[in-house]
C-alpha positions as CSV (number, residue, x, y, z in Angstrom):
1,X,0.0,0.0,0.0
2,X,1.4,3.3,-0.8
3,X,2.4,6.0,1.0
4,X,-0.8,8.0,-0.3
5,X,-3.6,5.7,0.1
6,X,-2.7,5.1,3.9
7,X,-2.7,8.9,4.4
8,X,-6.6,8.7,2.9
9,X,-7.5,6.0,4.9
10,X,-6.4,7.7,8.4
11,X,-8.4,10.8,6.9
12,X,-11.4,8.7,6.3
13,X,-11.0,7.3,9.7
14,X,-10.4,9.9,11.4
15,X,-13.9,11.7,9.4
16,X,-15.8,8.5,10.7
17,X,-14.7,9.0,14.3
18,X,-15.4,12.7,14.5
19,X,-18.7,11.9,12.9
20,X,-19.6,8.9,15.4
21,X,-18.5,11.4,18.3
22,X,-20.7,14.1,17.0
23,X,-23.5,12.4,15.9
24,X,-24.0,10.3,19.3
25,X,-25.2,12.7,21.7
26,X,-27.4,14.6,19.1
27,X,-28.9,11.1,18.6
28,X,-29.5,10.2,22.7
29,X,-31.1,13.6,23.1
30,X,-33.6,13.1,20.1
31,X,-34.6,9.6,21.2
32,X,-35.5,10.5,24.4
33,X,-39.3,10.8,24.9
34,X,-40.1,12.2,28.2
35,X,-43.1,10.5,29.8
36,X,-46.5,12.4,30.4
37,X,-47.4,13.9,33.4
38,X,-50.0,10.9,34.0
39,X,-47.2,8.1,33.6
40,X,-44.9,10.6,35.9
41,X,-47.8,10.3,38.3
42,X,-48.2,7.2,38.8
43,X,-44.8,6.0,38.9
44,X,-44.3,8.5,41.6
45,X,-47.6,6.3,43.0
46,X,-46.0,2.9,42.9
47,X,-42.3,4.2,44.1
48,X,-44.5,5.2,47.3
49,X,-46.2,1.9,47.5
50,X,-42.7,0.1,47.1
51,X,-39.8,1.8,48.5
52,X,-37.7,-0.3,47.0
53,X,-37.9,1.1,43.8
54,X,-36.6,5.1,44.6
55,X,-33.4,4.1,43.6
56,X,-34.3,3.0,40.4
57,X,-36.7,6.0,39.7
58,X,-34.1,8.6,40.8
59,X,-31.3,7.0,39.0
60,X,-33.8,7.3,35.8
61,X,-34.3,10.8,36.4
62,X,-30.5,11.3,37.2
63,X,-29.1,9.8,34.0
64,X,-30.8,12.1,31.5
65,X,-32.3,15.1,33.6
66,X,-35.8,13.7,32.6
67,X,-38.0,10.3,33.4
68,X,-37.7,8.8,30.0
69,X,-41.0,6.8,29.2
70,X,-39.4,3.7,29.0
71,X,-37.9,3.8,32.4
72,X,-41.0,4.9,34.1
73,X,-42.9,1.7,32.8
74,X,-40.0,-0.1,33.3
75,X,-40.5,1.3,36.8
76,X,-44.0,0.6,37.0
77,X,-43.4,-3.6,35.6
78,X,-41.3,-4.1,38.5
79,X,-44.0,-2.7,41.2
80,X,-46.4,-5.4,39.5
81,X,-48.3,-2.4,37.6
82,X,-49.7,-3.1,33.9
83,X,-47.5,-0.5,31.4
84,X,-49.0,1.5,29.2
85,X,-48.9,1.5,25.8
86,X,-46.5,3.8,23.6
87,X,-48.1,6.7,22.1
């Protein structure tokens, strides 16, 4: 391999990392859908019944700034509570 095509290759590596490292926060903040204030509810409802589960519920809330609706009815599964369906 010549001299030139390994100095592309680190360029089209290096374009491919930059781009991964870019484009993977923008993509975790988009695909975050924030649960409704009924969901909020009543995972706040079975944390109370089931103390147990605060640490999960503020470890959901700590890890993105926001109770994502897939880790309040992940929340809500393990207090025995029927999820709701995704909008």
């Amino acid at each position: 391999m010549t001299r030139r095509a390994k100095q592309i290759w680190v360029v089209l590596a290096l374009l491919a990392m930059v781009s991964f490292i870019i484009a993977w926060p923008i993509y975790n903040k988009l695909s975050l859908k924030k649960a409704n204030a009924a969901l909020i509810e009543r995972t706040k409802k079975a944390v109370e019944k089931n103390p147990r589960l605060q640490a999960d519920l503020d470890r959901a809330i700590e890890e993105d700034g926001v109770l994502t609706w897939a880790k309040a009815n992940a929340i809500l599964k393990k207090a025995g509570e029927k999820p709701e369906p995704e909008d």
